[in-house]
C-alpha angles and dihedrals in degrees: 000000000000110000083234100045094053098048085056089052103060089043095051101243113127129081119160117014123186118224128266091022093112081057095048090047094044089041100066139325099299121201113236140185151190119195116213118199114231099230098144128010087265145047122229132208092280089077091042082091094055097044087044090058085050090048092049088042087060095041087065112051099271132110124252122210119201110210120187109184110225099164099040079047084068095067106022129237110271082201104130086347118122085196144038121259129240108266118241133242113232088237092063107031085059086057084056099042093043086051091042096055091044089055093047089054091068097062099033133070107236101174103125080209077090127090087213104032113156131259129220115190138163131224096217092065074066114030100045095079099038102106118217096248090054083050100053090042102038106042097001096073101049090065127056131226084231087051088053093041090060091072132107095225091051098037091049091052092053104036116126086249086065119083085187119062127192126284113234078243102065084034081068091052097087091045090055091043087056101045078056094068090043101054096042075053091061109032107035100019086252110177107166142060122196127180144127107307089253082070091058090097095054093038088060097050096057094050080047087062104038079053094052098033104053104351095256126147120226125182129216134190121178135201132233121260110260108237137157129276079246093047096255123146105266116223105058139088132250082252090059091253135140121253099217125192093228117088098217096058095037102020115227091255099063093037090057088041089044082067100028084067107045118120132270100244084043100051092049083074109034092056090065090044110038096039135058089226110145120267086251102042087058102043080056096044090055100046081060097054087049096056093038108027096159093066095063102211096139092063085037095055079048100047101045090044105057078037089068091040094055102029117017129243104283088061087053091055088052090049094053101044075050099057087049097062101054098039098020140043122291141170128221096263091052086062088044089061080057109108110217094258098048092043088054090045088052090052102022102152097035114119128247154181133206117245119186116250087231090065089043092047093055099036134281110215115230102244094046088043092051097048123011091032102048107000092232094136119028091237168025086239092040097054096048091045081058103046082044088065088042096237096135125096127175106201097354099306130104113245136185133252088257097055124130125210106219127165088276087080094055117122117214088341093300125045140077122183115207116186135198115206107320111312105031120099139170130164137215120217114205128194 
């Protein structure tokens, strides 16, 4: 078996995989490429697997080609979809190319010192010139409808169950896709195609019409889905939420936390799938988890490590302190090496209420603070009868009935964190 093949396998992650491309893989260094489709600024865990086939392509001595599909991003992949998607303006889908690439930079080696230093290219730079009349003669002719109807993306979209049909937009989707992988054939030596197992029907297309066009013969191999051990869909919060790869939008606490909490069953396989840990320290790994499950290193082996892959290691450090915060024990100036986003990921959900920095400048006292000024408490007497039983806490810390915010309890500027007993939160935002 391939190096490289192998090495998918035992990680499960691969799916379909088209004949004679072990003996492509095993023959020279193949170029190889997955196309990702701009439809935000960022892309979330969903895409990890794709770049990660990528990672592992390049690993081992082949060359990865990054493809972001700024032309196919104008009219959406039906692929899994029951209806079309809202077309996007130029303007905005070179926001999301521009944010795509810089993200892809991170996983994949670009020194051209390389012999197999990766590639990252755009459809649109192609497929902008190509009039619609070179398109339908040129590549439209080589395929048949009946060809296109056969798959599973087209037949699912006009089958009798769906009230909406298929645009003769999104019906185009699978041609483009494939005149991608010609003309990566052509240009760049491209001879494989990689990409989730719902993809395989527009992979094949593209090595059809490298076959039909100029004889030439193009390989594919697709990955599983990644799912839950339940069946659910993988890559959202229990919110519903994305996790995006970008911090800004998923900010590197909660990506770190989103791993930190799957499931047993679940991070058995992700760690095999979502790391580059080797084949024996994960087999071991997981023997331990199994004999001591409540200690979660398994998900916390998972969680620091594509941490580091996605945001480095100074934004692991934050996550964890972090983490600490919220589940261990933690001092105010533990909370004060917090940055704003990651102190409102940390207590996303807590109430708050807005004080002005003037009040805070000269001096809040604790009980209005407390209760006029936030409403945290119902009262005045409320409030003393509180910090009498010395259950209050600002930042972390127990404080009297004579206490004074000032600007030195501020948190990233911003912030100040006032506790009763020791679930209860609320924060003040002062500006």
């Amino acid at each position: 078996m391939n190096p490289l093949i192998e090495e998918l396998t035992w990680r499960g992650l691969v799916h379909n995989i088209m004949p004679g491309t072990e003996e492509q893989l095993n023959k020279e260094m193949t170029s190889g490429y997955v196309g990702f489709d701009p439809t935000a600024d960022s892309l979330h865990v969903g895409s990890l697997v794709p770049i990660f086939l990528l990672v592992h392509l390049q690993r081992h001595g082949h060359r990865p080609i990054a493809l972001v599909g700024g032309a196919t991003g104008f009219i959406g992949d039906p692929t899994g979809k029951a209806a079309e998607r809202s077309l996007l303006d130029e303007e905005t889908l070179n926001k999301y190319v521009a944010g795509i690439k810089a993200q892809l930079s991170r996983f994949l080696d670009f020194d051209t010192n390389n012999g197999n230093s990766a590639l990252l290219v755009n459809n649109y730079d192609w497929m902008k010139d190509f009039s619609f009349i070179d398109f339908a003669r040129n590549v439209g002719k080589h395929i048949t409808v009946n060809y296109m109807m056969a798959k599973d993306s087209v037949k699912s979209r006009l089958s009798s169950e769906s009230n909406v049909g298929m645009s003769f937009t999104e019906f185009t989707y699978q041609l483009i896709q494939g005149y991608d992988y010609l003309h990566l054939y052509k240009e760049l030596g491209a001879k494989l195609q990689m990409g989730g197992s719902d993809q395989w029907g527009n992979i094949t297309t593209g090595t059809e019409l490298i076959r039909r066009t100029v004889q030439g013969e193009a390989f594919a191999f697709t990955c599983p889905l990644t799912t839950k051990a339940d069946g659910t869909k993988f890559g959202k919060s229990e919110g519903g939420e994305n996790i995006w790869l970008d911090k800004n939008r998923t900010s590197s606490y909660k990506f770190y936390q989103f791993w930190l909490n799957q499931a047993d069953a679940d991070a058995e396989r992700y760690i095999k799938i979502y790391t580059f840990l080797e084949k024996e320290a994960i087999d071991d790994l997981i023997e331990r988890h199994r004999q001591e499950p409540h200690l979660r290193e398994l998900q916390r082996k998972l969680a620091t490590e594509i941490t580091i892959l996605v945001h480095g290691v100074d934004e692991l450090r934050k996550a964890e302190k972090a983490s600490q915060v919220l589940f261990g024990k933690s001092t105010s100036e533990d909370l004060k090496e917090l940055d704003g986003d990651t102190f409102l990921s940390v207590f996303e959900g807590v109430p708050q209420a807005t004080v002005s920095k003037e009040e805070i400048e000269v001096g809040l006292d604790i009980v209005t603070a407390l209760a006029e000024k936030s409403g945290f408490l119902k009262s005045n007497s409320e409030a003393r009868r509180e910090l009498k039983a010395n259950s209050i806490s600002v930042n972390k810390e127990k404080i009297v009935e004579d206490f004074v915010l000032t600007t030195e309890n501020l948190i990233a500027d911003k912030y100040i964190l006032l506790q009763k007993g020791k679930k209860n939160y609320f924060i003040l935002i002062v500006e």
